[in-house]
N, CA, C and O atoms as CSV, one atom per row, in Angstrom:
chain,resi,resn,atom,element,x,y,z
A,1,UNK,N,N,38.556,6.489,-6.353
A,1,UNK,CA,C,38.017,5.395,-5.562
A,1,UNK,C,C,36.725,4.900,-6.217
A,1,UNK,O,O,35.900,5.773,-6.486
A,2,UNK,N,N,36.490,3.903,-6.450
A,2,UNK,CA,C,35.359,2.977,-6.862
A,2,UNK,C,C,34.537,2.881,-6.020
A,2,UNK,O,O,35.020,2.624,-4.917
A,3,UNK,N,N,33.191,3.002,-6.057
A,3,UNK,CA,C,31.969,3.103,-5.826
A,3,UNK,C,C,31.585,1.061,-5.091
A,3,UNK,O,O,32.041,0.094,-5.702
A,4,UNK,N,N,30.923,0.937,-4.084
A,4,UNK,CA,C,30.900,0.004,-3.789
A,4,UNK,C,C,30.052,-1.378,-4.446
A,4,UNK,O,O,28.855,-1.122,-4.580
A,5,UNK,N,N,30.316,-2.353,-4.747
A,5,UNK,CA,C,29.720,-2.884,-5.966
A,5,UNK,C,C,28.912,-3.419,-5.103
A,5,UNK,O,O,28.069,-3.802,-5.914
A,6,UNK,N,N,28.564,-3.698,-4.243
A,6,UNK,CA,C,26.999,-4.687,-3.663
A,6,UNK,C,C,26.308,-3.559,-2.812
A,6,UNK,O,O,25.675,-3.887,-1.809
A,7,UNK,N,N,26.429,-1.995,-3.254
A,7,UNK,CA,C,25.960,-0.912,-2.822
A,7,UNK,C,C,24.313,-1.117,-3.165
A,7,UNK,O,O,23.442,-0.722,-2.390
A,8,UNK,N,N,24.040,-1.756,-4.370
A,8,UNK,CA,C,22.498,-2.223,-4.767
A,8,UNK,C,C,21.718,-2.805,-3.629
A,8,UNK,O,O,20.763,-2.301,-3.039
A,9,UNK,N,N,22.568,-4.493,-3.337
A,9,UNK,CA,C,22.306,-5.129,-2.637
A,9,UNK,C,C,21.792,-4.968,-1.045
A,9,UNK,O,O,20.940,-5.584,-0.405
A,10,UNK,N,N,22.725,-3.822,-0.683
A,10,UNK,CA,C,22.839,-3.463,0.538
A,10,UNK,C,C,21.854,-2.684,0.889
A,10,UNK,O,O,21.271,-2.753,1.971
A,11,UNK,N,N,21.581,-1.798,-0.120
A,11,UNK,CA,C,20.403,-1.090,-0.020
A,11,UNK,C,C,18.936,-1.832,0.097
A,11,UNK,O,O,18.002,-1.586,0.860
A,12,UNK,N,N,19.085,-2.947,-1.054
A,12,UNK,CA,C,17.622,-3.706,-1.229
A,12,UNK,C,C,17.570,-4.622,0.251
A,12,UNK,O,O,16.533,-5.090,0.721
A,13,UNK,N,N,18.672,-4.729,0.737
A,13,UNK,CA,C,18.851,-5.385,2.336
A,13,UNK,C,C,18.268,-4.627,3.072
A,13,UNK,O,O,17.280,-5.066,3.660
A,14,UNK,N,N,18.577,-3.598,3.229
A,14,UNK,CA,C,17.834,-2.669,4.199
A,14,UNK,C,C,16.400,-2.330,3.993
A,14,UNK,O,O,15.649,-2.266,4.966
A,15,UNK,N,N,15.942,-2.092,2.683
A,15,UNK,CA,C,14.740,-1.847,2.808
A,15,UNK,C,C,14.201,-3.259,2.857
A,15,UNK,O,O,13.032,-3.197,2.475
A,16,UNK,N,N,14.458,-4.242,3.092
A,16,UNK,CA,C,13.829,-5.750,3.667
A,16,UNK,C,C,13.410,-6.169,4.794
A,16,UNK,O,O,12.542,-6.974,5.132
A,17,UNK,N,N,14.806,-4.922,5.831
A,17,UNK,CA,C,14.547,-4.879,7.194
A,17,UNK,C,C,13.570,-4.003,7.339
A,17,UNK,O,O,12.668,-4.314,8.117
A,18,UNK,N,N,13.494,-2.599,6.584
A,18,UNK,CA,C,12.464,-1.963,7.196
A,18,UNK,C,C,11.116,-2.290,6.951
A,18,UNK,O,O,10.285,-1.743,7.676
A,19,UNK,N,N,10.686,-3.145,5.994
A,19,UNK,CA,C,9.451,-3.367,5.516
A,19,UNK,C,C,9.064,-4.576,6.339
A,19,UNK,O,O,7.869,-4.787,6.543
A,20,UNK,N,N,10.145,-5.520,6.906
A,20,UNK,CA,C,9.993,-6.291,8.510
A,20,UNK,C,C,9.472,-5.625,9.629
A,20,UNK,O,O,8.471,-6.034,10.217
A,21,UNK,N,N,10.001,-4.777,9.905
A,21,UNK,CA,C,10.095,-3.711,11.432
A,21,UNK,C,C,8.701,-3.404,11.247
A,21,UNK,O,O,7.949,-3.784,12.144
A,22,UNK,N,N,7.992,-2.535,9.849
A,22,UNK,CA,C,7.208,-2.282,9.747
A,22,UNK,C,C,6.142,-3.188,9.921
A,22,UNK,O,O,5.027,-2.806,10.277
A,23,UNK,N,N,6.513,-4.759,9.613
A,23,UNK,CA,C,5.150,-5.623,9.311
A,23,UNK,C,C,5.217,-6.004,11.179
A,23,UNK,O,O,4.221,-6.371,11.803
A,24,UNK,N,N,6.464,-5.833,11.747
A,24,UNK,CA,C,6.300,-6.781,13.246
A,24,UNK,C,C,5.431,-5.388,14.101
A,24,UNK,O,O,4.415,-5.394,14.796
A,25,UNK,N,N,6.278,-4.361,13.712
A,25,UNK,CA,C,4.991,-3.009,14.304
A,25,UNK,C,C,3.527,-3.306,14.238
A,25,UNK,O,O,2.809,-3.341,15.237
A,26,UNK,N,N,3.038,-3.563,12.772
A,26,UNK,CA,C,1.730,-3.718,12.690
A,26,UNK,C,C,1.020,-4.959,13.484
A,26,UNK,O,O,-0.071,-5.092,14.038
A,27,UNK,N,N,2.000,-5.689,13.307
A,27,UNK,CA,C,1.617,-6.989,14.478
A,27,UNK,C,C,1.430,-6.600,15.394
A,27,UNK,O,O,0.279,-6.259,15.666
A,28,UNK,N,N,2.426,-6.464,16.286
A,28,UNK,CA,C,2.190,-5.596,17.786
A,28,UNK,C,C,1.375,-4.895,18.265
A,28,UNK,O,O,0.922,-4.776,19.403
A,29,UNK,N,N,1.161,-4.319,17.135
A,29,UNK,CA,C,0.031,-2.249,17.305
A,29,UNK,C,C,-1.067,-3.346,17.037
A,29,UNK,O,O,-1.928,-3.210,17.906
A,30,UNK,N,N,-1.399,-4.434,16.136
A,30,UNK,CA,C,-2.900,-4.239,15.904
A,30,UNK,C,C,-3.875,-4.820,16.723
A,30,UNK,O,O,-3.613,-5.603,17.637
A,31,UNK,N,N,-5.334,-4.335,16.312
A,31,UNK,CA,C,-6.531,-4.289,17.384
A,31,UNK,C,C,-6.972,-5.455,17.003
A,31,UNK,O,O,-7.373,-5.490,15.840
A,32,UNK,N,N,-7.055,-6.849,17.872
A,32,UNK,CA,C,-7.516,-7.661,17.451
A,32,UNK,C,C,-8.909,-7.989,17.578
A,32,UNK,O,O,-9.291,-8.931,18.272
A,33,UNK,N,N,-9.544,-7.372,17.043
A,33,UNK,CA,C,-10.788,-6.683,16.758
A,33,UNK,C,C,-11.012,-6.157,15.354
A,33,UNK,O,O,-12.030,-5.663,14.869
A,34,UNK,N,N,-9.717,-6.400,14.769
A,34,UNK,CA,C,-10.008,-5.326,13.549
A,34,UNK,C,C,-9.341,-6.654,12.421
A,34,UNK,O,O,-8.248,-7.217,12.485
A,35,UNK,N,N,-10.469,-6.852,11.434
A,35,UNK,CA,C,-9.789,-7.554,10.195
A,35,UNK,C,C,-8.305,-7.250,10.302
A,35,UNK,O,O,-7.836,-6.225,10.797
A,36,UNK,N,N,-7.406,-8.578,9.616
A,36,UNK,CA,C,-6.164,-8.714,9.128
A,36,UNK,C,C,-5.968,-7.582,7.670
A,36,UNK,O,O,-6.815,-7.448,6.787
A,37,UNK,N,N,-4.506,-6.801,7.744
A,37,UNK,CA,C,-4.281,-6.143,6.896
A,37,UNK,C,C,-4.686,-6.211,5.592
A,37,UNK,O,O,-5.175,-5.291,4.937
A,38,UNK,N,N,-4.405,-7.652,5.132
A,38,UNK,CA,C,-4.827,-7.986,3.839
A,38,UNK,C,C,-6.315,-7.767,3.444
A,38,UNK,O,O,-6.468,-7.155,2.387
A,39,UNK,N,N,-7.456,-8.161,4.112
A,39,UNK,CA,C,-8.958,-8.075,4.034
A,39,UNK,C,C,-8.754,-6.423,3.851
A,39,UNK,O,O,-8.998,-5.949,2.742
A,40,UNK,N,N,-8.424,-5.776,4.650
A,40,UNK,CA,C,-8.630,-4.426,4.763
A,40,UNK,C,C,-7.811,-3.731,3.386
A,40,UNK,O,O,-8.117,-2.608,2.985
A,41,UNK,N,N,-6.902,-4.432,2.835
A,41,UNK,CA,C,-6.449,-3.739,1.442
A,41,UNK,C,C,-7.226,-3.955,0.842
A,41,UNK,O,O,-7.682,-2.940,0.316
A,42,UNK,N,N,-7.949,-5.270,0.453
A,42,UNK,CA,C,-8.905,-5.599,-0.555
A,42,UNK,C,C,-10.168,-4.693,-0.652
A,42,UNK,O,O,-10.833,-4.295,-1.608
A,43,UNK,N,N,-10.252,-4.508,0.774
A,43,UNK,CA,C,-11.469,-3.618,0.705
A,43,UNK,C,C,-11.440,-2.499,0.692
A,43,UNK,O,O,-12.479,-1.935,1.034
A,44,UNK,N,N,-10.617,-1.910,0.419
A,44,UNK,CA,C,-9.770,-0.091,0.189
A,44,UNK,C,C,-9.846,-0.751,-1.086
A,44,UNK,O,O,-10.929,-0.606,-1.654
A,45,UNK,N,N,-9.159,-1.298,-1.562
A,45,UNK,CA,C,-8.691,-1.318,-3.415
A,45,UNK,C,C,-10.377,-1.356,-3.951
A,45,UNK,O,O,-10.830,-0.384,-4.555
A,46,UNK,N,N,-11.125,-2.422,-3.698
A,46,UNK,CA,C,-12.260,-3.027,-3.837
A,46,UNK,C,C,-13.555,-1.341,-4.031
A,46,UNK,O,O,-14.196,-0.906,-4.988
A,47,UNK,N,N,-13.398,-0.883,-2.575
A,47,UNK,CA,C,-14.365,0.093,-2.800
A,47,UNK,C,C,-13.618,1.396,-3.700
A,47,UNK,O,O,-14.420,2.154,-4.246
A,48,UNK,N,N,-12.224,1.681,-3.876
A,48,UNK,CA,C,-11.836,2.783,-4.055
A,48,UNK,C,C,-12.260,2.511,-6.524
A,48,UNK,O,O,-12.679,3.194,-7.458
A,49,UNK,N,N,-11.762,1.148,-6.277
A,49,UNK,CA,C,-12.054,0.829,-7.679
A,49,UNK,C,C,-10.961,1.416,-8.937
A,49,UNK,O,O,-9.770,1.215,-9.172
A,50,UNK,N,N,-12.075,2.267,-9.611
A,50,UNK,CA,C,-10.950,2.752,-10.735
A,50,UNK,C,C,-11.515,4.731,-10.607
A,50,UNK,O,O,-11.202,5.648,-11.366
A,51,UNK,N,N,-12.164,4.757,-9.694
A,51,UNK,CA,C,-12.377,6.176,-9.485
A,51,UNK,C,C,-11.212,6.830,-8.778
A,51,UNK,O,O,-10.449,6.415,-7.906
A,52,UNK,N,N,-11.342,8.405,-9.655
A,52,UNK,CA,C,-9.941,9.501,-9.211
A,52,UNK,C,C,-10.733,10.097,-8.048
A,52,UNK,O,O,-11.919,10.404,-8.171
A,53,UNK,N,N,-9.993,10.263,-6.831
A,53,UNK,CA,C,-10.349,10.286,-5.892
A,53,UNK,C,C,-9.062,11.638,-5.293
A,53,UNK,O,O,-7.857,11.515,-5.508
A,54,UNK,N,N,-9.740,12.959,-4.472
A,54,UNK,CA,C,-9.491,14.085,-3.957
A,54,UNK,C,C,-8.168,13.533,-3.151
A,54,UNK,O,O,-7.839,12.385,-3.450
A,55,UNK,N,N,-7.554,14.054,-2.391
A,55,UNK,CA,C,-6.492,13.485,-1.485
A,55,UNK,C,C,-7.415,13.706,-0.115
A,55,UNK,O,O,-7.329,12.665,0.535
A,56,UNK,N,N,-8.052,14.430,0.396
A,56,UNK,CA,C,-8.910,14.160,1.441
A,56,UNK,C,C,-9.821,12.896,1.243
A,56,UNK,O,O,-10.004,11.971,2.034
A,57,UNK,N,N,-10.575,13.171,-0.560
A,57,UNK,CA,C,-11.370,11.316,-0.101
A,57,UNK,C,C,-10.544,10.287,-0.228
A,57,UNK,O,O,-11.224,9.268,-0.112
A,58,UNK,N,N,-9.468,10.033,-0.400
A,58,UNK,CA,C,-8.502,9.263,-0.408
A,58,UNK,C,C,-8.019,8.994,0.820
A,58,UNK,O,O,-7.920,7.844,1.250
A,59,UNK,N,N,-7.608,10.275,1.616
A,59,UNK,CA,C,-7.535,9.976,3.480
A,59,UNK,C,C,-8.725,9.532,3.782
A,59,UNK,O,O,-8.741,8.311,3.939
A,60,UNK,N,N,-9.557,9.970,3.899
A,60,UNK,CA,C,-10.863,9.036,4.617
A,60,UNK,C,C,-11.176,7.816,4.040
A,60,UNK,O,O,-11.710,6.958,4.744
A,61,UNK,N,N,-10.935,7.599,2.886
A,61,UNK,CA,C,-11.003,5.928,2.503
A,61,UNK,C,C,-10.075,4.946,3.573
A,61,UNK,O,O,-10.398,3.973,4.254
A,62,UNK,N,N,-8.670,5.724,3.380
A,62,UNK,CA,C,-7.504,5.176,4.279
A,62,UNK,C,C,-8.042,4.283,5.470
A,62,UNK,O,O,-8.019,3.082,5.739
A,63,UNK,N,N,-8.635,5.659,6.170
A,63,UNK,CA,C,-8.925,5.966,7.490
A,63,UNK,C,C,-10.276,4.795,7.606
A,63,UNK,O,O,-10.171,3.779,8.293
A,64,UNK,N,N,-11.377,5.095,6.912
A,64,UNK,CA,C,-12.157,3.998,7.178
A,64,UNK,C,C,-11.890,2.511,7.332
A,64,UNK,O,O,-12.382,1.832,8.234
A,65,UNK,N,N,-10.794,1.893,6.064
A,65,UNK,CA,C,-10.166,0.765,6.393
A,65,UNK,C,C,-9.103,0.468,7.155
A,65,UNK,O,O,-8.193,-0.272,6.782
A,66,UNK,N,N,-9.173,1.135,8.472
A,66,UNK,CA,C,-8.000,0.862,9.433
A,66,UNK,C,C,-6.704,1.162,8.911
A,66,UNK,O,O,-5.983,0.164,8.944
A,67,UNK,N,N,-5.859,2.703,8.198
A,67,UNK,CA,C,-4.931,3.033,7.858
A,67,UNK,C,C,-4.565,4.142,7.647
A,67,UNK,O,O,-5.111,4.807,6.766
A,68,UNK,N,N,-3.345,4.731,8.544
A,68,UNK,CA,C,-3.271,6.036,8.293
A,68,UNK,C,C,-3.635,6.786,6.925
A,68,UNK,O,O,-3.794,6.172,5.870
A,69,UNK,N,N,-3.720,7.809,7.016
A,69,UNK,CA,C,-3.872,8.488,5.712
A,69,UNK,C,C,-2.651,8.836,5.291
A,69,UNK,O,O,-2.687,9.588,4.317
A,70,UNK,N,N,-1.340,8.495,5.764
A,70,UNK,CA,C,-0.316,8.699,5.524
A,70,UNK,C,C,0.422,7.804,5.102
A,70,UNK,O,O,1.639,7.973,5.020
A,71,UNK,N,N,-0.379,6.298,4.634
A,71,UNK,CA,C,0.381,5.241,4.357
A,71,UNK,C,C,-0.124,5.366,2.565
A,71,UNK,O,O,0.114,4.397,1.844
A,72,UNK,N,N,-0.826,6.637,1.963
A,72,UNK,CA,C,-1.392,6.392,1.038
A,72,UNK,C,C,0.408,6.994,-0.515
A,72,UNK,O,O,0.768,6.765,-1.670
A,73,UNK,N,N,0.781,7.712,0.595
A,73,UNK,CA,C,2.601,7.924,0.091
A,73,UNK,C,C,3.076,6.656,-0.099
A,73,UNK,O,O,3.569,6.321,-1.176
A,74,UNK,N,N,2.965,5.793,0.989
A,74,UNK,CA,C,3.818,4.364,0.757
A,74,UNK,C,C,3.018,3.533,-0.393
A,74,UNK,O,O,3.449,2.406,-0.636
A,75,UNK,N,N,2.055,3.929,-1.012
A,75,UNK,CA,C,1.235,3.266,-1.862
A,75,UNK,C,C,1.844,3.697,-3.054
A,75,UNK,O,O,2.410,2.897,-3.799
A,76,UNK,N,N,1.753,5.166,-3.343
A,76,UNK,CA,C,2.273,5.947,-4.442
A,76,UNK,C,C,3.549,5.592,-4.438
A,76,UNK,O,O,3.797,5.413,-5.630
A,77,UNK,N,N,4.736,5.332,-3.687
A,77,UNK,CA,C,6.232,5.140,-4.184
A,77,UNK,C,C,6.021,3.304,-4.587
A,77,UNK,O,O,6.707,2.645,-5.369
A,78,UNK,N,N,4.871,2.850,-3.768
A,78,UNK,CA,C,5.523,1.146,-4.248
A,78,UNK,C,C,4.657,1.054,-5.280
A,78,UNK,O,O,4.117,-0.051,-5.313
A,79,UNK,N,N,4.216,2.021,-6.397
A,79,UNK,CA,C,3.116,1.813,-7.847
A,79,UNK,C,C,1.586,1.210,-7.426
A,79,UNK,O,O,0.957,0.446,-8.158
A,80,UNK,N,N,1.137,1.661,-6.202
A,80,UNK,CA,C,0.097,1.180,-6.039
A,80,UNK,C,C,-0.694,2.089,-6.488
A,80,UNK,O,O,-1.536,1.648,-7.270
A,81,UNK,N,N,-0.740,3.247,-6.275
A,81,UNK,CA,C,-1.638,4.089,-6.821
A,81,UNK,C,C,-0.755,5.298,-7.716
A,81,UNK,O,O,0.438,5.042,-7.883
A,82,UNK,N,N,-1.190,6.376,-8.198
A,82,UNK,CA,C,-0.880,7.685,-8.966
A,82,UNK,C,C,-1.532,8.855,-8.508
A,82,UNK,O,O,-2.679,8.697,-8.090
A,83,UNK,N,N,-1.092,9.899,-8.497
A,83,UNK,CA,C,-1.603,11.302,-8.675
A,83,UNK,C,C,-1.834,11.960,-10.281
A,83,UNK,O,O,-1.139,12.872,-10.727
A,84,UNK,N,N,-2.572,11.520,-10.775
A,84,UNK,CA,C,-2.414,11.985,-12.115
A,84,UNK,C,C,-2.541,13.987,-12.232
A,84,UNK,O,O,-2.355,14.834,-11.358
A,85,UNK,N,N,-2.873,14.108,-13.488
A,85,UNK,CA,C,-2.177,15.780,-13.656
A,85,UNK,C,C,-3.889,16.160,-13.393
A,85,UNK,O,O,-4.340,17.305,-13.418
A,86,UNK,N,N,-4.498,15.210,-13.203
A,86,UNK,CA,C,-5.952,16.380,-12.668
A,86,UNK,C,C,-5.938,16.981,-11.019
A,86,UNK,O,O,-6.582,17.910,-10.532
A,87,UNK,N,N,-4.681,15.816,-10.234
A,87,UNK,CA,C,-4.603,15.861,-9.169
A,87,UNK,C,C,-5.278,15.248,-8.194
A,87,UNK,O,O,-5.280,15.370,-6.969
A,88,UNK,N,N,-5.910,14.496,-9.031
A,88,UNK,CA,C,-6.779,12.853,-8.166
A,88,UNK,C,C,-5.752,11.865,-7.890
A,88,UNK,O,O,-4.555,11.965,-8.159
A,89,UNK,N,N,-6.453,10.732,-7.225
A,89,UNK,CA,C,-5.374,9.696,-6.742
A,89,UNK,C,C,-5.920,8.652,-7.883
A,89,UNK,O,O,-6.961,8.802,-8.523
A,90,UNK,N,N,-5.343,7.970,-7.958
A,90,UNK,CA,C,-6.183,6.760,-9.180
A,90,UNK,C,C,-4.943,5.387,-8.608
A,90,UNK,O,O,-3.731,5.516,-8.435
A,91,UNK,N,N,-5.791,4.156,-8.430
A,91,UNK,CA,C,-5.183,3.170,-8.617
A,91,UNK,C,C,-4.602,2.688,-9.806
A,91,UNK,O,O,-5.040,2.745,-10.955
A,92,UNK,N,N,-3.646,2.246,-9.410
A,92,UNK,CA,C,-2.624,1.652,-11.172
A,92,UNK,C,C,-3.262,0.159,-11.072
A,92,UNK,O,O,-3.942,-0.336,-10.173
A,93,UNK,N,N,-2.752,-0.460,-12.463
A,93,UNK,CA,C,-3.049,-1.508,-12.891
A,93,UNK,C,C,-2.628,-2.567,-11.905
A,93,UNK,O,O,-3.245,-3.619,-11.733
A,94,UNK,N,N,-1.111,-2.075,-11.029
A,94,UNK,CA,C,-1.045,-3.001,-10.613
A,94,UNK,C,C,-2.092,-3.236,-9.055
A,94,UNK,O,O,-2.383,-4.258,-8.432
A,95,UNK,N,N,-2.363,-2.115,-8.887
A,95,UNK,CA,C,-3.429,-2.590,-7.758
A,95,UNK,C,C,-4.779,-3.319,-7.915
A,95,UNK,O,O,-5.400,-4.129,-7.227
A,96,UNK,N,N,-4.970,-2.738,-9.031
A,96,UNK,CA,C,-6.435,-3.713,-9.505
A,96,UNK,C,C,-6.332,-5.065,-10.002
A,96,UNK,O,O,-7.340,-5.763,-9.892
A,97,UNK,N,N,-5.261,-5.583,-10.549
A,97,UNK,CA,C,-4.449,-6.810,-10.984
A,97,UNK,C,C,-4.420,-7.728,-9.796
A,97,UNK,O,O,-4.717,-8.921,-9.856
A,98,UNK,N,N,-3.940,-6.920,-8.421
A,98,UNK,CA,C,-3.251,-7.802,-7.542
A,98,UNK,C,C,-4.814,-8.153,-6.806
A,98,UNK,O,O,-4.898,-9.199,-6.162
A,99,UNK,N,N,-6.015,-7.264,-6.923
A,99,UNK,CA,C,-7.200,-7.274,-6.284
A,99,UNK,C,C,-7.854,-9.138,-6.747
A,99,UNK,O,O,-7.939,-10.169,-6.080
A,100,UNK,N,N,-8.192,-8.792,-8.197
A,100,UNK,CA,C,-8.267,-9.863,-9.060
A,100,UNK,C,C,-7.736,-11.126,-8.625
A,100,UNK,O,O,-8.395,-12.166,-8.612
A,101,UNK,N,N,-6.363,-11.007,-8.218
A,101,UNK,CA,C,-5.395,-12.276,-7.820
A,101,UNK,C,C,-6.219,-13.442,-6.691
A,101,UNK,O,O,-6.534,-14.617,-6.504
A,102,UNK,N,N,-6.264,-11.759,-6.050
A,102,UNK,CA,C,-7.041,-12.419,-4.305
A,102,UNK,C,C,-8.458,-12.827,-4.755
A,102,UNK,O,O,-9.094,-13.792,-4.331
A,103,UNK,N,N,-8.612,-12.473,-5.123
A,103,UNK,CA,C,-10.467,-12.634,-5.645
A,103,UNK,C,C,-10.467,-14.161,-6.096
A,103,UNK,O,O,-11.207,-15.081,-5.748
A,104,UNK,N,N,-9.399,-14.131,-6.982
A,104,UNK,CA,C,-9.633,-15.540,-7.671
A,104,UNK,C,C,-9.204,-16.765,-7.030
A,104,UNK,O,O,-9.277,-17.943,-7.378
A,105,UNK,N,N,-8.557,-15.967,-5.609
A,105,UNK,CA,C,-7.675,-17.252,-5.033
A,105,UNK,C,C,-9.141,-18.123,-3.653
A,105,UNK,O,O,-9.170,-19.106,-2.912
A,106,UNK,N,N,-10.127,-16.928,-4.040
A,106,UNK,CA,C,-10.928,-17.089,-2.945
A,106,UNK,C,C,-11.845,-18.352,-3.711
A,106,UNK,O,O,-12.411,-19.154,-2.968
A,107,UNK,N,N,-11.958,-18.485,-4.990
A,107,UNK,CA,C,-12.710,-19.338,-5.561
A,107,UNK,C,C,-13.046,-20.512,-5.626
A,107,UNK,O,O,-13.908,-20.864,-6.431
């Protein structure tokens, strides 16, 4: 039996819905009181910089900009950040790239 050929598709479908569910959650849940998600990445990426950072100062960075310390996994699988072999967290290029983007769009 052959393997399903839009098995790719179906998959990249689903994780479309969940990264929806997830964004209408954050809608719902958030304190409107508290900067929009985006301000609050910039300013996690912004202060965290290009320093390797403990996995506890990495949770409390989280945590200071309104975000679990458990969303710092969903960072590491979508290439936002690394664990390198010293065992720090370090932002990748593409997070400091995408920082830049916003920066320049503010100009």
């Amino acid at each position: 039996m052959e393997p399903w050929p839009q098995k790719d598709q179906i998959a990249a479908a689903l994780r479309q819905i969940s990264a929806g569910f997830a964004a209408l959650a954050d809608a719902i849940s958030a304190d409107p009181a508290q900067p929009p998600a985006d301000s609050r990445h910039r300013a996690l990426i912004a202060e965290w910089g290009r320093k390797g950072l403990t996995r506890a100062e990495a949770s409390t960075l989280f945590r200071k900009h309104g975000f679990p310390p458990q969303a710092a996994g969903g960072w590491a699988r979508g290439d936002w950040l690394e664990v390198r072999d010293d065992g720090r967290r370090y932002l990748t290029d593409r997070s400091l790239r995408w920082l830049t983007e916003q920066e320049s769009l503010d100009d």
